[in-house]
N, C-alpha and C positions, 0 to 999 in steps of 0.2 A: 393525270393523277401522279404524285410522287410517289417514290421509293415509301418513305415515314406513312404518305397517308393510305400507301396499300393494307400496310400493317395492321392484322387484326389488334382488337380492344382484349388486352389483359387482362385476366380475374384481381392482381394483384397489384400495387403501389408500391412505388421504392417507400421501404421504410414500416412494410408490413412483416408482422411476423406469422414463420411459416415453419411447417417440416418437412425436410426432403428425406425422401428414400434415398439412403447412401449403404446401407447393407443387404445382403440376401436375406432371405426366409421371409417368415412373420414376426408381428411383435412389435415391442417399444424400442427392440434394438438395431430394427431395421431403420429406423425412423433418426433424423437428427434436428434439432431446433436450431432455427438460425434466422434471421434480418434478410430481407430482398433489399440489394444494394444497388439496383440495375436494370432496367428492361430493355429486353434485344440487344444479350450481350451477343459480341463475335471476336476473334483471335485473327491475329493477320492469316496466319496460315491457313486457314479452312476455307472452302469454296466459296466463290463472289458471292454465292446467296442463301451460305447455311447462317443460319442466325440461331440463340439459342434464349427463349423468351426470358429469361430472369439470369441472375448473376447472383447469387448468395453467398453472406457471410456466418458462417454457424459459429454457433457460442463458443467452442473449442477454437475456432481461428479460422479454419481450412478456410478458403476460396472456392466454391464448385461453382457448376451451373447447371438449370435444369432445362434438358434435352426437350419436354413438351408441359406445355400450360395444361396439366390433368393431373388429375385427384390421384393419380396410379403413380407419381414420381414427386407432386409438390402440393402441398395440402395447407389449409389455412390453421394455426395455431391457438389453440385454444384451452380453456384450463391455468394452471397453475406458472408457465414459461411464457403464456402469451405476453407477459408483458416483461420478458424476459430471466432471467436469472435471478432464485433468490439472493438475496445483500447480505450479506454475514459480516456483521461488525464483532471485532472481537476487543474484550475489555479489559486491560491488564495495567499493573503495576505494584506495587511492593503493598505490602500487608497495613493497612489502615491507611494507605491514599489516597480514597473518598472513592472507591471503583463502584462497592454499594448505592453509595450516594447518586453518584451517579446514574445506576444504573436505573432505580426508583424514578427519578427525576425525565430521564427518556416514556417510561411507562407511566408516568401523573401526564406527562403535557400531552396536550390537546392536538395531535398532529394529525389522528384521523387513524392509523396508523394499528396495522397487527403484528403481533411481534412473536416468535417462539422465543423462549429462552432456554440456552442449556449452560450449568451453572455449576463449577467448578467447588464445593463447600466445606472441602478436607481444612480445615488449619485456619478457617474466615469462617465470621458472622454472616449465617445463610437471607436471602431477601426476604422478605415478608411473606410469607407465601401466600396468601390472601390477595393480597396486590395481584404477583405473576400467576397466580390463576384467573384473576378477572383480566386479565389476557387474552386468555383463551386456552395455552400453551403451557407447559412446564414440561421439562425432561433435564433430570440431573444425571451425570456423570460423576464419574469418580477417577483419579487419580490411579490408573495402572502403572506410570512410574512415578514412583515417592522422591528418589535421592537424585536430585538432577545435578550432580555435585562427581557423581560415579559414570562417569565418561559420554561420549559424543551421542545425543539423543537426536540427530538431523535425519538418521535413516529411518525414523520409527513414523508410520503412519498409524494414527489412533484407533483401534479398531472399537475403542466406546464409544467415542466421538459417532463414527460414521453408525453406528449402529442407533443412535439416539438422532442423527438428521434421518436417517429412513425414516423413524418412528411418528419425524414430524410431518415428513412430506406425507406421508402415507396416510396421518390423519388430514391434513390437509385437502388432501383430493378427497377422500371420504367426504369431509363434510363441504366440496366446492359442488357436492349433487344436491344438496339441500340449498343452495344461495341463488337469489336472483342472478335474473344476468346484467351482468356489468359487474357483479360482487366479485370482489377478492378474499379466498379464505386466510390468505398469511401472505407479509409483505416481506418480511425479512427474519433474517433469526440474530441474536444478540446471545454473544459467548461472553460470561465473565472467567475469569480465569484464576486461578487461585494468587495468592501474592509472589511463590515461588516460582509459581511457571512459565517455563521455555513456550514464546510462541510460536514457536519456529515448527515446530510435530503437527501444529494446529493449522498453521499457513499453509503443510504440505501438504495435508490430510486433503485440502480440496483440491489440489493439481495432482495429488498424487491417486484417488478413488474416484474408478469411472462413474460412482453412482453420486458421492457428493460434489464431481465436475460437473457431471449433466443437469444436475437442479440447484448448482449453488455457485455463488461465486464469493471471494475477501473483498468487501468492499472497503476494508480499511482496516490498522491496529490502533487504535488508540489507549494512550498510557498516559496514566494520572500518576501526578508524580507529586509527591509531600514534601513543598518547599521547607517544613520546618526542620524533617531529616534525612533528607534526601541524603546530604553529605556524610551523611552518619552511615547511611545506609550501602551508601557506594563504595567508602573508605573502611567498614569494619572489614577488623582479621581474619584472613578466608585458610584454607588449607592449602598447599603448594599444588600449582594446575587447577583450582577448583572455579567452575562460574561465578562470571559473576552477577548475580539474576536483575539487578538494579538497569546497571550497566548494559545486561541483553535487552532488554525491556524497553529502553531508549531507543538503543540501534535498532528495533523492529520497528519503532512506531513511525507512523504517517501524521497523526495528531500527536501533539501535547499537551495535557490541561493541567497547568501550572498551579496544583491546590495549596488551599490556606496561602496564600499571599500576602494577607491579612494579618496574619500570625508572626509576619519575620520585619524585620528593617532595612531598609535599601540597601544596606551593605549585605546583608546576610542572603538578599535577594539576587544580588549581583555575583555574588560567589556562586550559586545552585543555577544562575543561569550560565555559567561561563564551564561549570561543570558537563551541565547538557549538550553545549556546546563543543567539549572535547569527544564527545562521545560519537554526537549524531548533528554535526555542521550543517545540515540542509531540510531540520525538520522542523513546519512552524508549529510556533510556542503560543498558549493561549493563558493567559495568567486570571484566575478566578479564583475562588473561595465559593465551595458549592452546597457546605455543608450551611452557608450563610444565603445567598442569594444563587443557586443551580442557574435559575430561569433568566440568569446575565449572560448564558455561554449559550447563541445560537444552537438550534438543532441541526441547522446546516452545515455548521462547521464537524458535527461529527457522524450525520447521518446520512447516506446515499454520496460520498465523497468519491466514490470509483479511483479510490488509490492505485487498485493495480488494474485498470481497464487500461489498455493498450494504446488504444483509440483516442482516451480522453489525455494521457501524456503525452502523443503525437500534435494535441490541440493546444499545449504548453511549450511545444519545443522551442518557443523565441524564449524560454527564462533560462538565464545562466545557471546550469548547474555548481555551477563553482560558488553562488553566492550563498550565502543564506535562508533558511524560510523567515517569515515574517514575526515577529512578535505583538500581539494585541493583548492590550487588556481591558478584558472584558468583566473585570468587576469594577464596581464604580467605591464601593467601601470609604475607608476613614482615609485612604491618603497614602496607609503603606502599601510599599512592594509593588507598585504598578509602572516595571520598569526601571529606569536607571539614570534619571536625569544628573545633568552636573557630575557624570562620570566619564567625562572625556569622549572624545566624540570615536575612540576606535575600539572602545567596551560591546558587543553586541549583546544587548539586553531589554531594546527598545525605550519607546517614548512613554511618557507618564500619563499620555492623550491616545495611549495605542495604537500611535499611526506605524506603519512599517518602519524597519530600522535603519532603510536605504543608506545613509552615510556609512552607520555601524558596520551592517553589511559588506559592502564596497571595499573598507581600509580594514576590516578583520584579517580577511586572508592575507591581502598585499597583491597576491596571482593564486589562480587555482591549485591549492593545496599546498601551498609554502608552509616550511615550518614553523611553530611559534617564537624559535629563538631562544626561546629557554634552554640552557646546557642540563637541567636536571630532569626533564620531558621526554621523555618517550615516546608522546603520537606524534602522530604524523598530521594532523588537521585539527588545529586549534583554532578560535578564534579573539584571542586577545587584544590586536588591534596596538594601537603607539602607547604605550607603556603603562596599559590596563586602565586606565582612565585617571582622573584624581580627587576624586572624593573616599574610595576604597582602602588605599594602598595595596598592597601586596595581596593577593589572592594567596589563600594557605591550603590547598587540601590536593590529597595523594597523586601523582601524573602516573600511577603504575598500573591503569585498568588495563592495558593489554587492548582494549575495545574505541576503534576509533570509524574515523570517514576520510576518503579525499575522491578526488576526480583524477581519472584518468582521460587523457585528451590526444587529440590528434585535430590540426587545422591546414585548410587550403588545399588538402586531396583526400581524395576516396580512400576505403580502409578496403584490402584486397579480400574478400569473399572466405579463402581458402584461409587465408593466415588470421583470421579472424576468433575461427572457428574453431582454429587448431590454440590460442591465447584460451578461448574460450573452456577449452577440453581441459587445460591445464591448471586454470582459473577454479573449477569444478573439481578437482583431484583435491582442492584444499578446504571441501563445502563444508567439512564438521566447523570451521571457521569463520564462514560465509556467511553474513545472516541476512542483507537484504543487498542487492546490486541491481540498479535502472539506469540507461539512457537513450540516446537517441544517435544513431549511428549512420551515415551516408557509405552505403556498401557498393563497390565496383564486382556484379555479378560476374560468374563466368562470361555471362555474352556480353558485355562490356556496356549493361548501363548500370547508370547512378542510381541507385532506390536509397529509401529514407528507410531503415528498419528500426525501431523498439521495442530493446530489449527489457524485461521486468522477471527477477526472480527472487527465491526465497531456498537459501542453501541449493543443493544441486536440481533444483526444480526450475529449468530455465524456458519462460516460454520469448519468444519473440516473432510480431507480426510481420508478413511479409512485405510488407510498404509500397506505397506506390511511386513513381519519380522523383527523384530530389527537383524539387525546382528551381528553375533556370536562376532566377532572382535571388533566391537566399544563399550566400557565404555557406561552404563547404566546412563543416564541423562535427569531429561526432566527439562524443561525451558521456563517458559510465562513471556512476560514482557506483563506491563499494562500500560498503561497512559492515564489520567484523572486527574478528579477536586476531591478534597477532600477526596480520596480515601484513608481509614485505611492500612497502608502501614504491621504494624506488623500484624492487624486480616488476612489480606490476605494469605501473607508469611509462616504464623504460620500456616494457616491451609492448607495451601498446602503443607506445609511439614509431615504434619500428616496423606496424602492420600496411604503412601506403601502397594503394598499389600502385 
């Protein structure tokens, strides 16, 4: 008989979810939810034949494992986390962007799907409420800071906010003792967000509150953006230092849903995409018209996306950060604004068939984060391409948002552990600035191996997984893009490129 088949039969499967006891006392706080990643883990340094039956990964990140196969250390999951963390989509962009529309249009379609809503309705036309109660769910919030205009709002964790997710979970589990089993009482929650709001309080609010960490996670920002006046919106006169909310809104998002496309003409489209583009270079664009046709724009593209899952950007790391996201248009309409044909092939604005804008892409930057060349510019990561295309001419609108993107890079050695962290520390000292920063990092540990780490944060909220081996096969790279307000594009670069070790 071998070693494997002495092995008694485990109660659990890789890939079940569980809770282990990682605290003292009693309680739900003794208790942490997390994924079996492993059976009969062991570490070289433990004796020839301690073995330890499971190997878990908990929703917070840690690594542990559990010392015995019994209900007294590792317990089957069940309820509300069993199928892990709720999804919190949150829904933002400037004031009559179609966010309503949207939001309506996730709660009509037919996806099976429970939804809370908590709904931001100071200064906007509130949902129907008739609709978001045959939900099931409704909890409004209100606006405890008004003037986002009057200084650095990145250290404020929401305390309405978290107060309104208890209200949900807590009816939730309530009503998960009245459901069959296999029922789910609530799948996710949907934040719309007022036109004016920083989503950055809201990002933090669930890295930063052990109780909306434990039951929630961001699955994504997406921002609807009003191709008619976006430009309007981006360029009006602000006060000297003041945000600018257009522009933050961009840089937060993971989605884009390119509204009324319909409403402008390829030049005018071309302009609003090349604006988005100075802002947030690596976010894809989805061009629709929803207040016409909603049910054009997949539920895919903005539902259960795990933006900032660790795990699922670790399963990206072959896309170049330096390029672009993709542009698709996914309305089919009269023919305008779907993209940018006949405007030169180094315009990124995509195709009129909504295939990706691979050329575009590619000759935009030139090399990761080159400047645009323009002497009247100011960012640092534009994507203009060989001399903006030629059906447009000259693109006209302000280069002074202060709010841009680029990548920081390092290739062909490991980035030293210590100096990393100490960039890192420093990086973090400028977070009122800071508004979203992700990549994928090949780190030389103190004990001198290669691990693959990714990094994903939101202002000074930094989390990063602790990776497992770089592999032997793939080119040595690591890669953080950053985007934010004012942020020194060379100090950054320059000293990220000085961390080899």
């Amino acid at each position: 008989m071998t070693e494997a088949e002495a092995l008694p039969e485990l109660r659990f499967e890789v890939g079940c979810r569980v809770q282990c006891r990682t605290g003292a006392g009693e309680g739900v706080d003794a208790w942490s939810p997390g994924t079996v990643v492993k059976q009969w883990y062991r570490e070289s340094h433990w004796p020839k034949k301690r073995t330890a039956p499971y190997q878990i990964k908990l929703d917070d990140g840690r690594l542990i494992f559990a010392p015995l196969d019994s209900d007294k250390v590792i317990q089957a999951l069940t309820g509300l986390l069993a199928d892990g963390k709720l999804a919190v989509t949150v829904l933002t962009g400037f004031l009559g962007a179609g966010k309503t529309t949207l939001l309506n249009y996730i709660l009509k379609a037919k996806h099976g799907m429970k939804y809370a809503i908590i709904e931001n309705e100071v200064g906007a036309v509130g949902v129907d409420n008739i609709l978001i109660e045959s939900s099931g769910y409704k909890q409004d919030t209100q606006e405890s800071i008004t003037l986002l205009d009057n200084g650095c709002l990145c250290c404020t964790v929401r305390g309405d906010l978290v107060e309104a997710i208890r209200k949900i979970v807590d009816t939730a589990r309530e009503k998960e003792k009245t459901l069959a089993e296999g029922e789910r009482a609530l799948d996710g929650i949907l934040i719309e967000t007022t036109g004016l709001a920083d989503p950055g309080p809201i990002c933090k609010t669930f890295y930063g509150d052990p109780f909306c960490s434990t039951y929630c996670k961001i699955d994504g920002v997406i921002t609807v953006v009003d191709a008619a006046h976006f430009i309007e919106q981006l360029t009006r006169e602000r006060t000297e230092g003041a945000v600018n909310e257009s522009a933050q809104q961009v840089a937060f998002a993971d989605k884009i849903l390119l509204n009324k496309v319909d409403a402008v003409n390829k030049e005018k489209l071309a302009t609003v995409m090349e604006a988005i583009r100075s802002v947030n270079s690596f976010v894809p664009v989805t061009h629709c018209s929803l207040g016409k046709s909603p049910d054009a724009v997949p539920l895919d593209l903005l539902l259960s996306i795990d933006a900032f899952d660790l795990s699922k950007m670790l399963e990206g790391a072959d896309i170049d950060l330096s390029v672009c996201g993709a542009v698709t248009a996914a309305e089919s309409g009269d023919g305008h604004g779907h993209g940018a044909e006949g405007h030169g092939e180094g315009h990124v604005g995509g195709h009129s068939d909504g295939h990706e804008c691979t050329d575009a892409c590619d000759h935009g930057h030139g090399a990761p984060g080159h400047d645009c060349g323009d002497d009247d510019c100011d960012h640092e990561s534009h994507s203009h391409g060989h001399g903006h295309g030629h059906g447009h001419g000259s693109v006209k609108f302000r280069h002074d948002l202060d709010v841009g993107s680029f990548v920081c890079e390092l290739l062909d050695q490991p980035i030293d552990e210590a100096k990393f962290r100490q960039w890192l520390h420093e990086l973090l000292d400028k977070s009122e600035n800071l508004y979203r920063y992700k990549g994928i990092i090949a780190m030389k540990t103190c004990h001198g191996q290669i691990v693959r780490r990714v990094l994903q944060g939101v202002h000074d909220m930094a989390d990063m997984d602790e990776g497992a081996e770089w592999p032997e096969s793939t080119p040595i790279k690591s890669q953080v893009v950053l985007i934010g307000r004012k942020l020194d594009k060379k100090q950054w670069t320059e000293a990220f490129a000085t961390l080899g070790a």
